[in-house]
VEXVOFI-612918 format. One line per 10 residues: number of its first residue (from 1); their letters; for each residue x, y negated, z of C-alpha. Coordinates in nm, 2 decimals. Example, Ala and Ser with C-alpha at 12.3 -4.5 7.8 and 13.67 -1.06 7.14 Angstrom:
2
1 = AS = 1.23:0.45:0.78 ~ 1.37:0.11:0.71;
This chain:
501
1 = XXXXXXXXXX = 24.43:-4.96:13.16 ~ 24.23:-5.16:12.94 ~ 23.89:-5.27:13.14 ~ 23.54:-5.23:12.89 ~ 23.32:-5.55:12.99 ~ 22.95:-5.38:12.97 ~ 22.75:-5.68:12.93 ~ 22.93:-5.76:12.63 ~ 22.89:-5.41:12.49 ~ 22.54:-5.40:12.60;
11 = XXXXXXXXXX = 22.46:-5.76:12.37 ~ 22.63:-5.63:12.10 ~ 22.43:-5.33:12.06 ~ 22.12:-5.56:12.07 ~ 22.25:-5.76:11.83 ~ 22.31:-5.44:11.63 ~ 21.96:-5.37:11.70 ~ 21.84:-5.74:11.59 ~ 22.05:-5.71:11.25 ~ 21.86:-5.38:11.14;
21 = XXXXXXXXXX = 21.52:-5.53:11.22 ~ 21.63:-5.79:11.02 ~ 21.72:-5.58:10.72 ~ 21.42:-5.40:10.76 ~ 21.17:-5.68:10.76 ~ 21.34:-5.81:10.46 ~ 21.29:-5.50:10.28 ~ 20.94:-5.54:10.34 ~ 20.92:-5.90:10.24 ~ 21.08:-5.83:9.92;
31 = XXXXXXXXXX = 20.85:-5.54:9.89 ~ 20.56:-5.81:9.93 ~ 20.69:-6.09:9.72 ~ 20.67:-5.82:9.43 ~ 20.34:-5.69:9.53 ~ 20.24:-6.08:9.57 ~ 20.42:-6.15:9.22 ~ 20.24:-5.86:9.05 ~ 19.88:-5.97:9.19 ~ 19.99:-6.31:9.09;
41 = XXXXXXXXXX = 20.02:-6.24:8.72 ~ 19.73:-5.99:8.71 ~ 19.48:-6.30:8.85 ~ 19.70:-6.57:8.59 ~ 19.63:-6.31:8.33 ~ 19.26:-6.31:8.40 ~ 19.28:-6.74:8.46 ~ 19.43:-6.76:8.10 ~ 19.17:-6.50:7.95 ~ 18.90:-6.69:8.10;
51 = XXXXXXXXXX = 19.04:-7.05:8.06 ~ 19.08:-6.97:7.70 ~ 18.72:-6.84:7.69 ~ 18.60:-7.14:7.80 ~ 18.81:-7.42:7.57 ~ 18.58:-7.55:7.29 ~ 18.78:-7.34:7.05 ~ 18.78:-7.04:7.24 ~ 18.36:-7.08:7.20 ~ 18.47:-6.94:6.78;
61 = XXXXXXXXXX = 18.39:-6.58:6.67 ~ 18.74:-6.44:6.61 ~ 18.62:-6.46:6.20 ~ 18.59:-6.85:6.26 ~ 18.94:-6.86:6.38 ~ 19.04:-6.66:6.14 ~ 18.94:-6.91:5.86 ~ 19.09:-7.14:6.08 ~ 19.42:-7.01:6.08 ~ 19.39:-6.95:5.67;
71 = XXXXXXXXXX = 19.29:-7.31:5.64 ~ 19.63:-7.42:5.86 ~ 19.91:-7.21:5.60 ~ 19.81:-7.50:5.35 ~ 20.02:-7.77:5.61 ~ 20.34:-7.53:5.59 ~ 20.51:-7.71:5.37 ~ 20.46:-8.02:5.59 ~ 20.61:-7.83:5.89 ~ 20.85:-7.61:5.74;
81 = XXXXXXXXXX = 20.69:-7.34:5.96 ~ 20.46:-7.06:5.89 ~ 20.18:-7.06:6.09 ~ 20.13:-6.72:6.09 ~ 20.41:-6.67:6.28 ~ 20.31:-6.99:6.51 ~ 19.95:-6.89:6.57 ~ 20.06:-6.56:6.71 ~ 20.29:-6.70:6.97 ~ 19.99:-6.87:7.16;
91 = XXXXXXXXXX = 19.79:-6.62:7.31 ~ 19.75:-6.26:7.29 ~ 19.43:-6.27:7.19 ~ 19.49:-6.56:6.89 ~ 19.81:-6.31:6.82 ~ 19.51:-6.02:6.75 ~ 19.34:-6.25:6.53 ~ 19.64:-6.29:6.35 ~ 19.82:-5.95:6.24 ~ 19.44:-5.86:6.19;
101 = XXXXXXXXXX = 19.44:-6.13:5.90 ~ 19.64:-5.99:5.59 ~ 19.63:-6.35:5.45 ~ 19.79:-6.52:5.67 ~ 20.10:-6.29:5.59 ~ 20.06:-6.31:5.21 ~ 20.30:-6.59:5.16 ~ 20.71:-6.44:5.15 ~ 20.98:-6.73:5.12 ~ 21.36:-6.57:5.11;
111 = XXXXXXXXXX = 21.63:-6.77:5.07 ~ 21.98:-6.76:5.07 ~ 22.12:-7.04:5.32 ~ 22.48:-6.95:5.20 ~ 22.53:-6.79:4.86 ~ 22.79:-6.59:4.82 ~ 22.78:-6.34:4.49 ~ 22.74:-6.00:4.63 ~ 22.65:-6.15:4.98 ~ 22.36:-5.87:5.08;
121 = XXXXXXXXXX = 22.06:-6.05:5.22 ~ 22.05:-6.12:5.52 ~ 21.91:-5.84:5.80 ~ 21.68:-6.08:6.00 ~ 21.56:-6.16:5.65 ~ 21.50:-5.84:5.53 ~ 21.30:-5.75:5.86 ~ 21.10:-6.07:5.84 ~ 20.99:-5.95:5.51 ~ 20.91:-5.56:5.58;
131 = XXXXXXXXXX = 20.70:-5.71:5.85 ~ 20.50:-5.98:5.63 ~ 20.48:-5.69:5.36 ~ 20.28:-5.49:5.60 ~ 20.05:-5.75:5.78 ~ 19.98:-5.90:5.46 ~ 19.82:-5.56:5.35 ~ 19.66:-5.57:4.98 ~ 19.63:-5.93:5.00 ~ 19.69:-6.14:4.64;
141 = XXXXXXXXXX = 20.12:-6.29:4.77 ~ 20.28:-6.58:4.72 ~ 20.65:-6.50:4.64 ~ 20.96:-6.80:4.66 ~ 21.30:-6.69:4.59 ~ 21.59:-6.95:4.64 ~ 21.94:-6.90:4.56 ~ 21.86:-6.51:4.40 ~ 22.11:-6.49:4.15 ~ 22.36:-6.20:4.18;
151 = XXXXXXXXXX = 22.16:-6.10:4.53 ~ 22.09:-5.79:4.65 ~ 21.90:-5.53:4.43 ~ 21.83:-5.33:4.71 ~ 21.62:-5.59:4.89 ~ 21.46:-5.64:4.56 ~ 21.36:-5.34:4.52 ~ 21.13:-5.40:4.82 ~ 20.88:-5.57:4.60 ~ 20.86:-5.30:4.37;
161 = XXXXXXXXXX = 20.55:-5.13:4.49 ~ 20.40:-5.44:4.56 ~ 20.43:-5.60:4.27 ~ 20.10:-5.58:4.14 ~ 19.92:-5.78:4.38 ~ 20.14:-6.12:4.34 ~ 19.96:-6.41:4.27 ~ 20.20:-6.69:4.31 ~ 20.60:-6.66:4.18 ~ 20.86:-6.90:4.21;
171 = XXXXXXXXXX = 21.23:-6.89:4.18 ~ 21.44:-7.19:4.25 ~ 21.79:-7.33:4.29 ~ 21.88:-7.10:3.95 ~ 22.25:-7.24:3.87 ~ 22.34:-7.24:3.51 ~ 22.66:-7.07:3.38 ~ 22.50:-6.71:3.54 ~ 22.32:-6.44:3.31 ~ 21.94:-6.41:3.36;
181 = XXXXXXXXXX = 21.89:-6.39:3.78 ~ 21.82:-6.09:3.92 ~ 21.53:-6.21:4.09 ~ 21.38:-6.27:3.74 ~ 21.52:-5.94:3.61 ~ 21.39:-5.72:3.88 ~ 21.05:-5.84:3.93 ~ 20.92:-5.93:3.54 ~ 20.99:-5.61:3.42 ~ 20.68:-5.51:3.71;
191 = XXXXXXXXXX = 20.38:-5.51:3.61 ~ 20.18:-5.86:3.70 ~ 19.78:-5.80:3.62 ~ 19.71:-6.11:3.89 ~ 19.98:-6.34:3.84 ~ 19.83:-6.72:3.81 ~ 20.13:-6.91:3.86 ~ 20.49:-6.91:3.78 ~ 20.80:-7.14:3.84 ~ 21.14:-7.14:3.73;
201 = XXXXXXXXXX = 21.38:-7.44:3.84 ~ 21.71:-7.47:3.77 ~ 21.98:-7.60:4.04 ~ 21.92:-8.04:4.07 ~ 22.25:-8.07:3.95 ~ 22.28:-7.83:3.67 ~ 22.49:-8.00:3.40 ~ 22.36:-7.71:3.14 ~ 22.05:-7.55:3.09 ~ 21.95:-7.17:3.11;
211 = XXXXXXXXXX = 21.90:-6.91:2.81 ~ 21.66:-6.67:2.86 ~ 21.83:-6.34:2.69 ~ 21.50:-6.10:2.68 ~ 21.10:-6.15:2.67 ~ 20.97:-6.28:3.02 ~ 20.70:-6.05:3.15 ~ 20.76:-5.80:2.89 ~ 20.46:-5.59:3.05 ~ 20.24:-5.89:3.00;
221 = XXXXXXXXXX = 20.04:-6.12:3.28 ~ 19.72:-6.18:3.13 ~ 19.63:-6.43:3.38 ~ 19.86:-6.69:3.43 ~ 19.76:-7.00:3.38 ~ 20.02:-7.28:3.53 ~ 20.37:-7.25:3.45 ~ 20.71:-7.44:3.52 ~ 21.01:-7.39:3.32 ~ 21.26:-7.65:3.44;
231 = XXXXXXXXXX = 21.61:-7.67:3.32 ~ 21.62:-7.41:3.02 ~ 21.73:-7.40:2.62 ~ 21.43:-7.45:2.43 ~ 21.59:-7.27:2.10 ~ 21.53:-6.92:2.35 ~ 21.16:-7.06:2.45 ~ 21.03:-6.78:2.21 ~ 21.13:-6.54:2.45 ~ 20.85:-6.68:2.71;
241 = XXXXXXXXXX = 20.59:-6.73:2.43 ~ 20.45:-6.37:2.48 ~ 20.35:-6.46:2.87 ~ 20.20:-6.77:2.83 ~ 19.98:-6.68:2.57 ~ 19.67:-6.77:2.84 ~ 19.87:-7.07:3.00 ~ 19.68:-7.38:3.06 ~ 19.91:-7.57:3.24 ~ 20.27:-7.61:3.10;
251 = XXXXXXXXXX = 20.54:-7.83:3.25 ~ 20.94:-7.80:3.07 ~ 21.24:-7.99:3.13 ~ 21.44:-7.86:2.83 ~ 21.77:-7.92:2.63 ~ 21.66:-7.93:2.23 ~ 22.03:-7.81:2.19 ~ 22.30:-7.97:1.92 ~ 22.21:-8.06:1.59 ~ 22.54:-7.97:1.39;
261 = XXXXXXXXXX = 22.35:-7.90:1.05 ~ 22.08:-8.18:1.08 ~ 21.83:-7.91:1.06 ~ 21.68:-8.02:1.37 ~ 21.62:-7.65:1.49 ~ 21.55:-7.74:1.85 ~ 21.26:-7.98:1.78 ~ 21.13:-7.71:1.49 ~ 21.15:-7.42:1.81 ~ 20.98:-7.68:2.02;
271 = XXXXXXXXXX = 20.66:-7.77:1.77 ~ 20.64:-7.39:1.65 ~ 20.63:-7.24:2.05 ~ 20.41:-7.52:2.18 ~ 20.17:-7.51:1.87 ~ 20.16:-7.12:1.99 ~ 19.98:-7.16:2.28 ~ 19.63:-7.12:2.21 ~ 19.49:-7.23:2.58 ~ 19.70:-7.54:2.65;
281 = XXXXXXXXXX = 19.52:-7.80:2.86 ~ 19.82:-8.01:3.04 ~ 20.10:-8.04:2.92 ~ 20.45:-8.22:3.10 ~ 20.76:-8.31:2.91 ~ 21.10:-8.42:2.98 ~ 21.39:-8.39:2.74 ~ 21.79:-8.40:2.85 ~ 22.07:-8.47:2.64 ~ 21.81:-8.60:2.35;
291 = XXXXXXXXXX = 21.95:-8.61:1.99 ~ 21.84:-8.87:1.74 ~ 21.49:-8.83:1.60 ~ 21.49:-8.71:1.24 ~ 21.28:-8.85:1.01 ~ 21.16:-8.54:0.84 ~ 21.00:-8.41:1.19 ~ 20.67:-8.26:1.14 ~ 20.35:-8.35:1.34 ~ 20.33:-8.15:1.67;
301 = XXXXXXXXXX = 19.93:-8.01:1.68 ~ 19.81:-7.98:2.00 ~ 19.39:-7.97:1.93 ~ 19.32:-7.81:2.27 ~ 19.52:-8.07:2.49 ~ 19.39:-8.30:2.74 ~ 19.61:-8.42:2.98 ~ 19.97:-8.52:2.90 ~ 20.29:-8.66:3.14 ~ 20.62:-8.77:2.88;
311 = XXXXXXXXXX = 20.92:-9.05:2.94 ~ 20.92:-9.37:2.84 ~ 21.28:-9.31:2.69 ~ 21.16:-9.00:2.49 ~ 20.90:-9.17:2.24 ~ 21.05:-8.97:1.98 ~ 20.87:-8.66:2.03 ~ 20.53:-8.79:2.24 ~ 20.48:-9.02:1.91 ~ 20.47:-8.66:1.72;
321 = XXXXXXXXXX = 20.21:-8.49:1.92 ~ 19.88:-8.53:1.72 ~ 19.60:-8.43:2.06 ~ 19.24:-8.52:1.90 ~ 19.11:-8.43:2.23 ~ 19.37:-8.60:2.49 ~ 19.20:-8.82:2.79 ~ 19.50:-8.82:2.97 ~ 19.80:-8.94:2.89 ~ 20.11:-9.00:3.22;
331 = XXXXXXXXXX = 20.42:-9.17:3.13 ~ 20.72:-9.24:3.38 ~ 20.97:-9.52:3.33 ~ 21.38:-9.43:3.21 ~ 21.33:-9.73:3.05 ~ 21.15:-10.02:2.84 ~ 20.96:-9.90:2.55 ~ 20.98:-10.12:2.24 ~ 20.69:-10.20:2.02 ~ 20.73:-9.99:1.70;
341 = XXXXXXXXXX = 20.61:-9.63:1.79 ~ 20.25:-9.54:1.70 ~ 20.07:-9.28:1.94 ~ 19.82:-8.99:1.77 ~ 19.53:-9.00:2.09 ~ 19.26:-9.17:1.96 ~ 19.01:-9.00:2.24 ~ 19.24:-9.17:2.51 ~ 19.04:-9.29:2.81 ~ 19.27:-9.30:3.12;
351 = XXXXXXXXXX = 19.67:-9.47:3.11 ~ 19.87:-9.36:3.41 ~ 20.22:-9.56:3.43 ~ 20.41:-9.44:3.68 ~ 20.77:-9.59:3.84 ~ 20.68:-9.92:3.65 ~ 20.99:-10.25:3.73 ~ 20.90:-10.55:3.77 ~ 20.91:-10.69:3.39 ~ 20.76:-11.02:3.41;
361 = XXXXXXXXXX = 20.97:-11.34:3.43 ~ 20.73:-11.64:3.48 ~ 20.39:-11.60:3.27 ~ 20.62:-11.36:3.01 ~ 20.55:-11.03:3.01 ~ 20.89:-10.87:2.87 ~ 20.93:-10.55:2.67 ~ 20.75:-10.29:2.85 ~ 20.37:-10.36:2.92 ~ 20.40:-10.38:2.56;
371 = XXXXXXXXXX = 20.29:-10.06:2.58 ~ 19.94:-10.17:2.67 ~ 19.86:-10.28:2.31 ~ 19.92:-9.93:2.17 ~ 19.56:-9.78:2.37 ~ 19.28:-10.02:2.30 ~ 19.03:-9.72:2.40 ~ 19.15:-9.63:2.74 ~ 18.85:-9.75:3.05 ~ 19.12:-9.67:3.32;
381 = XXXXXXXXXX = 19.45:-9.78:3.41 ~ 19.64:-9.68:3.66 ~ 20.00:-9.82:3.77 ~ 20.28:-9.67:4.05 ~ 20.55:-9.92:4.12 ~ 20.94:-9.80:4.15 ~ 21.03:-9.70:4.47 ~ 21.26:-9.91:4.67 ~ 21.29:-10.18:4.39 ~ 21.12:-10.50:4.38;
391 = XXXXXXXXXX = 20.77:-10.41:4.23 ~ 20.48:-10.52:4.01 ~ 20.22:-10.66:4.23 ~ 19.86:-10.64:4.07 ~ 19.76:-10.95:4.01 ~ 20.06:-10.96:3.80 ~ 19.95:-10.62:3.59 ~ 19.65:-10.79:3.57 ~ 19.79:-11.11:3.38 ~ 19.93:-10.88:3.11;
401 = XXXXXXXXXX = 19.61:-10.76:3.01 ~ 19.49:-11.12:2.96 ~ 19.47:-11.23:2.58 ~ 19.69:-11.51:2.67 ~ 19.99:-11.30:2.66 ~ 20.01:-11.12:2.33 ~ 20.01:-11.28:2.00 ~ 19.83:-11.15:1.73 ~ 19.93:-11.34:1.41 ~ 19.65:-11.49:1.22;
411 = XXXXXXXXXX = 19.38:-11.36:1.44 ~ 19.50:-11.56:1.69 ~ 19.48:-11.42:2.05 ~ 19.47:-11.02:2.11 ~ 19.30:-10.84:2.40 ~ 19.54:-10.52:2.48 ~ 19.22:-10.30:2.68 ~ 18.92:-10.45:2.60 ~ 18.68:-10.15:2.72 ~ 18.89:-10.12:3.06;
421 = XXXXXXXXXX = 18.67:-10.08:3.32 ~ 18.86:-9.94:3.63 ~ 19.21:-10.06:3.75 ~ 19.39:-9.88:3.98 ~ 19.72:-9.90:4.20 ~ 19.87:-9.59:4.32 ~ 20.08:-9.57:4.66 ~ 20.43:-9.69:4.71 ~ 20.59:-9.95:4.84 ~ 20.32:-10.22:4.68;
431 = XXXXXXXXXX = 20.40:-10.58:4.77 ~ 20.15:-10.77:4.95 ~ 19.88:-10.89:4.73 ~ 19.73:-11.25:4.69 ~ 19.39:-11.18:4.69 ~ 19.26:-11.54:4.61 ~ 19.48:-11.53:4.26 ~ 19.38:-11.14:4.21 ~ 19.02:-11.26:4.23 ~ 19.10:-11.54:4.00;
441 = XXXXXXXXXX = 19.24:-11.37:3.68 ~ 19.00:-11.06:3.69 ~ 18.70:-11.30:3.68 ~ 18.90:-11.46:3.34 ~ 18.94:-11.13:3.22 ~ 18.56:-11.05:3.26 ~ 18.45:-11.41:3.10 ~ 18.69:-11.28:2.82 ~ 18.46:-10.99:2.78 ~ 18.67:-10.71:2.95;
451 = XXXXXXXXXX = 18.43:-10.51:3.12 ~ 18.63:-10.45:3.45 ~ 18.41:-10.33:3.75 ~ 18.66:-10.13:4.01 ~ 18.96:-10.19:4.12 ~ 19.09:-9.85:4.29 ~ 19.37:-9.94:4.57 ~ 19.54:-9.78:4.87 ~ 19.52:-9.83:5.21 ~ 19.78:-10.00:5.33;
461 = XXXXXXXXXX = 19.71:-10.30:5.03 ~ 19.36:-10.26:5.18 ~ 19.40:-10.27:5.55 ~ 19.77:-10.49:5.51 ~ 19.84:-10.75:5.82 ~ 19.72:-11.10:5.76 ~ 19.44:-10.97:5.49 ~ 19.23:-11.27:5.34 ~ 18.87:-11.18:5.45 ~ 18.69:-11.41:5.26;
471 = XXXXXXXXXX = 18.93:-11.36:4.99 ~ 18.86:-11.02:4.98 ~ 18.47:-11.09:5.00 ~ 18.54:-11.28:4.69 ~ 18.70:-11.05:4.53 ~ 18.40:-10.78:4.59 ~ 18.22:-11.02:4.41 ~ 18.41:-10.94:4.11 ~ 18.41:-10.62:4.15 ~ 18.40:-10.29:4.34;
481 = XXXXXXXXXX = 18.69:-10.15:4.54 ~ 18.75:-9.82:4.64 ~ 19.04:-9.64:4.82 ~ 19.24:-9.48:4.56 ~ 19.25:-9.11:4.47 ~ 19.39:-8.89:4.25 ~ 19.09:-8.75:4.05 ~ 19.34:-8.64:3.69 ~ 19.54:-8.34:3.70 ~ 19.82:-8.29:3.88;
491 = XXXXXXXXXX = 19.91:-7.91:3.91 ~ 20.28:-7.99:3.94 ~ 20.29:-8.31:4.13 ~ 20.05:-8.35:4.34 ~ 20.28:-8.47:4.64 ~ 20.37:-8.78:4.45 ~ 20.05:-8.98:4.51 ~ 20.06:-8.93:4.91 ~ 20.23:-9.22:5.07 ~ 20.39:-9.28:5.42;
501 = X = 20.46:-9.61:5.58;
């Protein structure tokens, strides 16, 4: 018979016993850790309130952050994000701020990453936008389409009733070969009473250009004033004639098309629809695919124009704009320009040369500075070297508007500028300058009567390792220098003069 040992039974009910206290009082810490956990984040909640309250910025009415906050959206397209969306994932209380500022919401960006025709747009996407079409309440928007070409009209549709209120309108990545985009389509047939600005760029590596088959905002947008029309046909440029009736700022990168009857028609479409525009201030041109210049082409009348950007490689139309009025005139380097084109701008005041090689071997200026000799009126000349190439240093740009480089017959020496007056080197990748020689030739250029009085440079020339002080002090002798800014318009570049190291 089997024996029971009592002791042992008699320990293992106390350790029974033992095991349930056990379980018990961990019940009740638990219970206490969440109490504990709870009281924790109520006292954090009230730390963050009040640690916010007291940080310098937290001292701002909420309207002050709120102007804040508008001021930050113009860095976006620094960060690639929208600050909107960043602001409000700080705090709770900077989150109010924000969803109570329809502003910050106004600007839409929808893009298709991966293109695929009939590809509906994404559903994160179309949420995202529903939500920044609410916040951004009957605040002016910013729209920016990318890869809308076949997309989906039923996300489209979305801006129907909103419409009205857009201020900004871009569409981008536009391959050719594809009928009008549906983007396009949709949204000009809307009515646009507050539409400023409107751009239209064709895919970078397009190899044709786009025909516009119908009027562009048939229901008319009295109020635009810039527009960018980059890779298109100009023999259908009538079709966008109607909406840019109050344009002021025009930039095309156009195809004048073949010339299989010598007629020239795309050049004739080109004078007619440009002569059209009644408000034209600033004008930018760049030709592809150029056909040889005909020697019947009319003048191309531009009385209202003041600033204008061209191509060194497409003389053949800049030499047939006659602008009584231009001050501005921008041309970029393809190539050298040659000394047989005559320019109509006889109020010209201000050269910009942009993407300028090195073109001088020894003390020869070759083909190219040539230029120079064409605007004896300009007072300001301003110069951007070619990136990554080896560049034109200043003092050398400075030798070619000495008398002893150009020849001029039987009157002996010839003076390119002789009312320039400011001289100015835009950032880029500017090789160091010797200051002592700089000093040098713009002293011989003021005994030679130019009256040149500021030179305009960037920072890094101006703060660069090793600088000459007393160099420099004689050179502010000679004359004043400034940092350089960008003070001419620029309403489709004006990224190009900001320069990091």
């Amino acid at each position: 018979m089997l024996r029971i040992n009592e002791a042992q039974q008699h320990r293992a009910q106390v350790l029974l016993k033992h095991i349930d206290e056990y379980r018990v009082a961990r019940i009740g810490l638990v219970q206490q850790l969440e109490e504990l956990d709870a009281l924790a984040e109520v006292v954090q909640r009230e730390f963050s309130v009040l640690q916010n309250s007291l940080a310098p910025i937290g001292c701002l009415p909420e309207e002050v952050l709120a102007m804040v906050f508008e001021a930050g959206t113009h860095l976006e397209h620094e960060t690639g994000l929208h600050f909107a969306v960043l602001v409000s994932h700080v705090t709770r209380s900077w989150r109010n701020i924000a969803l109570a500022t329809p502003r910050l919401w106004a600007t839409i960006r929808c893009r298709k990453t991966q293109f695929c025709e009939g590809e509906p747009y994404p559903e994160a996407g179309v949420e995202r936008t529903a939500a920044f079409l609410a916040r951004s309440g009957s605040s002016p928007m910013d729209l920016h389409f990318s890869n809308f070409l076949n997309g989906d009209l039923q996300f489209l549709q979305r801006f129907r009733n909103n419409w009205g209120r857009c201020q900004h309108l871009s569409i981008k990545d536009v391959y050719d070969g594809l009928p009008l985009p549906e983007a396009l389509t949709c949204l000009s047939r809307q009515q646009a009473p507050f539409l400023e600005s409107f751009q239209f760029v064709l895919e970078d590596h397009s190899n044709s250009f786009f025909e516009f088959e119908e009027p562009l905002f048939p229901s008319g947008v009295p109020h635009l004033k810039t527009a960018q029309l980059n890779g298109i046909n100009i023999r259908t440029f009538h079709f966008c004639l109607g909406a840019l009736q109050s344009v002021t700022s025009l930039s095309l990168i156009y195809d004048l098309g073949p010339d299989d009857d010598g007629d020239d028609y795309g050049y004739t479409t080109l004078r007619a629809s440009l002569m059209a525009l009644p408000s034209l201030i600033h004008l930018e041109l760049q030709e592809w695919n150029s056909v040889e210049e005909s020697s019947s082409r009319r003048p191309l009348v531009l009385p209202t124009l003041q600033s204008l950007r061209g191509y060194s490689d497409q003389m053949s139309v800049l030499t047939r704009i006659h602008a009584a009025y231009l001050t501005v005139l921008i041309l970029e380097w393809n190539s050298n320009m040659v000394d047989e084109y005559k320019f109509h701008f006889p109020s010209l005041q201000h050269l910009v040369l942009l993407d300028v090689p090195e073109m001088l071997h020894a003390t020869r200026i070759q083909p190219g500075l040539i230029i120079l000799g064409h605007f004896p009126s300009i007072e300001r000349l301003t110069f951007q070297n070619r990136p990554h190439a080896e560049s034109l240093r200043v003092d050398d740009l400075v030798a070619a508007l000495g008398p002893d480089v150009y020849e001029d017959g039987n009157n002996g020496h010839h003076i390119p500028c002789p009312r320039l007056r400011t001289l100015a080197l835009a950032p880029s990748r500017n090789r160091p300058m010797d200051v002592a020689k700089l000093a040098s030739k713009i002293s011989r250029l003021q005994s030679e009567g130019i009256p040149i009085g500021k030179l305009m440079l960037p920072e890094n020339l101006l703060t660069q390792a090793g600088a000459d002080l007393e160099a420099f002090a004689e050179l502010r002798k000679c004359v004043e220098i400034v940092d350089f800014r960008v003070d001419w318009s620029t309403p489709f570049d004006s990224e190009r003069f900001v320069w990091s190291v």
